[in-house]
N, C-alpha and C positions, 0 to 999 in steps of 0.2 A: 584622602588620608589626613588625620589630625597630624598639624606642626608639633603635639610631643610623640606621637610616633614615628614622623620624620625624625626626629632630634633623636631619640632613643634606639632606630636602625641605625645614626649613623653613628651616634657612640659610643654604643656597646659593644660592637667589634673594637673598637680603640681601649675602652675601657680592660676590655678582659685583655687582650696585649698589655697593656699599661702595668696589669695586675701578674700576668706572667714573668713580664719583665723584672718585675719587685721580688716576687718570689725567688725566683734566679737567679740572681744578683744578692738575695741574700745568703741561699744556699752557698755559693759560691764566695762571700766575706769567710761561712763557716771554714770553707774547706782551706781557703787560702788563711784564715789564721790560724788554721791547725800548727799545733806544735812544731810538728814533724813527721815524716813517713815511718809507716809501722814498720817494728823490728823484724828479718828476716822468720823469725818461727811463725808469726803474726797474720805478714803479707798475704801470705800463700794457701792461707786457713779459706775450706770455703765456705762457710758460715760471714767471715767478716766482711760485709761490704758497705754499710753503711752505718756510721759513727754511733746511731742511738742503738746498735747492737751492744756496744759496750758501756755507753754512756745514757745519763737521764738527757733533760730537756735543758738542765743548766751543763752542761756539757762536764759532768761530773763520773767517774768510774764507779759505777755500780757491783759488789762481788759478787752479789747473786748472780749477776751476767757470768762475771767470770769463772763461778763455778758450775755454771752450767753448761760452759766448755771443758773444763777441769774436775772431771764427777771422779776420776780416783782422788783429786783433792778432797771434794767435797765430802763423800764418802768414810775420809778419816778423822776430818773434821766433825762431823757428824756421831763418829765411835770416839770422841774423844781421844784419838791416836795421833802420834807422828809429831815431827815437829810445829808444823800448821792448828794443830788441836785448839787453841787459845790466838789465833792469828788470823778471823775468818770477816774482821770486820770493815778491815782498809787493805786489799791488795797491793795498789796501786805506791803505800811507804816503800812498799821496798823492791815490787816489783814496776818501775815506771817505764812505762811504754812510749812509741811516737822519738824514739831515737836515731832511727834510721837501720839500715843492715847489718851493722857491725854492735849496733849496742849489744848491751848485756842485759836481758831478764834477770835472771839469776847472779847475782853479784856473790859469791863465795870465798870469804879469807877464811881456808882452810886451819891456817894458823889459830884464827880468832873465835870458829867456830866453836860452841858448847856440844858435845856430843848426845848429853843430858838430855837435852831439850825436845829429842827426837822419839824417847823414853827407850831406848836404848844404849844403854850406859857400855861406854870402851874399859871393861875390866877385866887384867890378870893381860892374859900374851895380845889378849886384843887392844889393850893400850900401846905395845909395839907396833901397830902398823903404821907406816909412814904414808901412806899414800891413798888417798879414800878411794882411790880409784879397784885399791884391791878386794874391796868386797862390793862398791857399786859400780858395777860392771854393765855394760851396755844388754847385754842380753838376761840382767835381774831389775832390771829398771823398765819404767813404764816407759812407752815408745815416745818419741817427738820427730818430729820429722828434719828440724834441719838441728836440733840441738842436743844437748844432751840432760837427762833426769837422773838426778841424786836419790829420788822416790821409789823406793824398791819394790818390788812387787811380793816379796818373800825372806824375812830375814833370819830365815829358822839354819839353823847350822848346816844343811844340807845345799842351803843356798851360797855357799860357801869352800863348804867341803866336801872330796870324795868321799862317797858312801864304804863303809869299811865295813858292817857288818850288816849283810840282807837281810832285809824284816824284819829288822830292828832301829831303824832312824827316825824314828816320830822322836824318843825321848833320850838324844846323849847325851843330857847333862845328870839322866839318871845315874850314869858311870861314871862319864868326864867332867871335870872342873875347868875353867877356864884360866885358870893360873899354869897348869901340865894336863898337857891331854893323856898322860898313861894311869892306866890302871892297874890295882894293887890287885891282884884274883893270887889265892891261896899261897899268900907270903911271896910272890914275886910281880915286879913291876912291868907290865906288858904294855905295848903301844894300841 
C-alpha cells in the first residue's frame, strides 16, 4: 500500500468527523441563538419543524412562507380584500414571532382599531357595537387551534342575524338600511 493511501485511510474517517462535528455545532449556534421558542399557535403546527420552513438562508421571515400556511390570508390578499389587502409584504411588523407561549400574534387595540381598513365600514346601529366579539364570533371565524381569528369567513348580514324572512336573505339591504332595521310597506312601519 502507498504512504498516501495509508495517510488518506487514516484520515478521512477523522476528517469526515471533524466535518460533522462543524456542521453540528453550527446548526446548533443556529438554534441556541434563536430568538426564542415559537408562540403556542406556532409550536404545535405540524408543518414547522425546521427554521428555513419560515425563514431564508439569512435567517430572515419570508411571507410567502407564511402565506402558504395562511391561504385564507392569501386568498384575500390576492382579491384585494380585507384588511391584509395592502399588508402582503412584511408579516413579521406586526405579527413577530419566537416570543414564547404566552405571546401574542395578533396584537389588537380594539379602541385604536380602523374599522375602514377591513373595507367594511361600522355604519348607522353597527357603529353601536361595543364589543368585536359580537359579530366575530368563534364559529364565523376561520378556525385556529389554540387561538382565536378576527377573519370572518362570511360577513353578509346573515352572518350575524337571524334569518326573518325564507328565501329571501341573499339581499336585506334591498329593504333594510343600517341606521333602522324596519320597514316602511304600505304607510306603516314593520320590523
Amino acid at each position: 500500500m502507498k504512504p498516501i493511501t495509508k495517510i488518506l485511510k487514516c484520515c478521512l474517517p477523522v476528517l469526515l468527523l471533524l466535518c460533522a462535528v462543524l456542521l453540528w455545532s453550527q446548526q446548533q449556534y443556529i438554534v441556541d441563538d434563536a430568538p426564542g421558542p415559537l408562540s403556542t399557535a406556532h409550536k404545535d403546527s405540524p408543518g414547522l419543524k425546521n427554521c428555513d420552513q419560515c425563514h431564508n438562508n439569512d435567517l430572515e421571515v419570508l411571507p410567502n412562507k407564511c402565506l402558504a400556511c395562511h391561504q385564507e390570508m392569501a386568498s384575500r390578499i390576492s382579491t384585494n380584500r380585507g384588511f391584509h389587502q395592502d399588508k402582503a409584504e412584511d408579516c413579521a411588523v406586526c405579527h413577530a414571532e419566537h416570543g414564547g407561549d404566552d405571546s401574542k400574534l395578533v396584537d389588537l387595540d380594539a379602541e385604536d382599531f380602523d374599522h375602514e381598513e377591513t373595507g367594511y365600514s361600522l355604519l348607522g346601529k353597527h357603529k353601536t357595537v361595543t364589543s368585536c366579539l359580537t359579530c366575530h364570533k368563534k364559529e364565523n371565524s376561520f378556525p385556529r387551534k389554540t387561538t382565536f381569528s378576527y377573519l370572518m369567513k362570511d360577513s353578509r348580514c346573515l352572518s350575524c342575524h337571524e334569518p326573518q324572512h325564507p328565501g329571501q336573505q341573499d339581499n336585506c339591504q334591498d329593504c333594510h338600511g343600517r341606521n333602522n332595521w324596519r320597514v316602511e310597506i304600505w304607510g306603516r312601519k314593520t320590523r
